[in-house]
N, C-alpha and C positions, 0 to 999 in steps of 0.2 A: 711189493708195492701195489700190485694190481688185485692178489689176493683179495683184501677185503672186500672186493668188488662183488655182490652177491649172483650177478648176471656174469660176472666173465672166470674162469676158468684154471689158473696156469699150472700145466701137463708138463713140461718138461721148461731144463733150460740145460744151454749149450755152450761150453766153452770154445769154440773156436765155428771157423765154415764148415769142416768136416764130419764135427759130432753134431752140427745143426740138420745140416744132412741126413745124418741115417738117424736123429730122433723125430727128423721130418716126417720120414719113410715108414719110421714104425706110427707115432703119434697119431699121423694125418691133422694136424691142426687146423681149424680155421683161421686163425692169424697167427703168425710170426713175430715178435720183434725181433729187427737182425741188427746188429751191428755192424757198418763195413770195413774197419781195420781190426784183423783179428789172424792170428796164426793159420794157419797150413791152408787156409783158405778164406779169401777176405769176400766181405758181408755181399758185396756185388756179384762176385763168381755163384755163392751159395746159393743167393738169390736167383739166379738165370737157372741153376741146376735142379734147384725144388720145385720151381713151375713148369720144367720140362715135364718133371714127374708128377707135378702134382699142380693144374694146372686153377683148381678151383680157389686153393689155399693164398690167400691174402696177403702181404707180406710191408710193415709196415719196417721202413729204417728208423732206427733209434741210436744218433750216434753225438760225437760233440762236431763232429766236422763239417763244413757247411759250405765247402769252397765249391765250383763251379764244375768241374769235373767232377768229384763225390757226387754233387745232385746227379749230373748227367748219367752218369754212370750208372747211379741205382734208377732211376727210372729207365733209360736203357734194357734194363736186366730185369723189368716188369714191377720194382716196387709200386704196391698200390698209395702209398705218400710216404713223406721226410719229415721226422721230427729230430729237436735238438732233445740232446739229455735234460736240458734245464725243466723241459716241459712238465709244471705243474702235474699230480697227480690225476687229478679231477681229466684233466683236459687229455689226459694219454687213457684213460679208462675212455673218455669220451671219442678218443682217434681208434682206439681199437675198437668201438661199435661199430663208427661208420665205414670203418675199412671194412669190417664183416660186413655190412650193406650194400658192400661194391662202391664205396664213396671214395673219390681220392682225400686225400686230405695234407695238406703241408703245413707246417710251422709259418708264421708271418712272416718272418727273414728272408725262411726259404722259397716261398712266394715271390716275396718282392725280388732275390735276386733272377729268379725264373722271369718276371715280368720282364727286369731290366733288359736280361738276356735276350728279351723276344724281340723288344722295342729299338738294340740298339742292331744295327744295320752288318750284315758279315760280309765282307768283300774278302772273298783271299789275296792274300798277299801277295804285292807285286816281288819277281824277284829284281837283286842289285839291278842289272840288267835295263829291266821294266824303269826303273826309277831313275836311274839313269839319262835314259832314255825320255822319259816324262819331262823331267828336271831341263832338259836342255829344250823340249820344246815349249815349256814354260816361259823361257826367255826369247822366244820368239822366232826359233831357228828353224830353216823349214828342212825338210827330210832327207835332203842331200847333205843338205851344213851339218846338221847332230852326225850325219855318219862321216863326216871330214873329222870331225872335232871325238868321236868316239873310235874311231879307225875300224868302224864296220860298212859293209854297202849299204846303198839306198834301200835295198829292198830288204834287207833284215832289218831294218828302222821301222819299216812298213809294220813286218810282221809284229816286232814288238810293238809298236801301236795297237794292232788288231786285236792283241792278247790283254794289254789295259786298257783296250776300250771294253771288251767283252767282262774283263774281269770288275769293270766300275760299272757295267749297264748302260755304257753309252754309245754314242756314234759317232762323236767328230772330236779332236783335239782340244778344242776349246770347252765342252766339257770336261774332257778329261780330265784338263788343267784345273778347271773350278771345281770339280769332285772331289779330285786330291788336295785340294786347298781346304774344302770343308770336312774332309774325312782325317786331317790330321796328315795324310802320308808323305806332302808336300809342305814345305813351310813359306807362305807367301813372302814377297818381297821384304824385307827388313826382321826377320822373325825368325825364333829357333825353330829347326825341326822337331820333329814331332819324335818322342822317344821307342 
């Protein structure tokens, strides 16, 4: 595919992570395309293992999988961008220059979900506990009554507040309560939870 390309190269190619590897090692190529699901060692591990060794060489993913963890993972593991296999010939001649130029480069999808990911907010997870907990101050109970009604003391109510307050970025209950109400975690009055 890339062949007719008069400026670019292809040196070898590799059925799995671990023949990528040692035709890395001998090759030295300036870019890679790697794949990340692949036998005895998948394109992410290969990846993290070639630019131990070889840290100049470029490494661009070419795979079909596009889900949120694959992205993370290959950049993680230093890929310099993420294309889909669909990608046009022209436009993957064109991704493996700029990758040799030190350019990142992503597919449009995998961009946009990078963006989404950036944009959309990470709270960890309250445990049962936490929500629990949340849920009954929700309805107005103060820190003695949730721990009558949960059959724990006043001061582990406390604690678990201090942990979803820290865990939402706030400071007082009544944030808490409207953070979880716009984050999904809690389901306002009349409304399903949030799955």
């Amino acid at each position: 595919m890339l062949g007719a390309e008069d400026d670019i190269e292809v040196v070898g190619e590799a059925g799995d992570g671990e023949e990528a590897l040692v035709l890395a090692r001998r090759l030295r190529p300036d870019v890679i395309l790697m794949d990340l699901r692949m036998p005895r060692l998948d394109g992410a591990e290969a990846t993290a293992r070639i630019l131990a060794e070889l840290p100049r060489t470029r490494i661009l993913v070419l795979t079909t999988y596009d889900t949120d963890s694959d992205i993370v993972r290959a950049v993680e593991a230093g890929a310099t961008g993420y294309l889909l296999k669909d990608t046009p010939r022209l436009e993957l001649a064109a991704a493996v220059r700029a990758a040799h130029r030190g350019e990142t480069v992503l597919a449009p999808p995998v961009a946009a979900r990078l963006v989404h990911r950036l944009r959309t907010p990470s709270v960890p997870p309250l445990t049962p506990r936490e929500r629990e907990v949340l849920a009954a101050v929700a309805t107005g109970l103060s820190n003695a009554e949730v721990g009558r009604v949960l059959h724990i003391g006043e001061a582990t109510v406390k604690t678990h507040l201090l942990r979803v307050f820290a865990k939402l970025g706030v400071d007082d209950r009544t944030a808490a309560v409207t953070t979880a109400y716009a984050l999904g975690i809690l389901a306002p009055p009349g409304q399903a939870p949030a799955p």
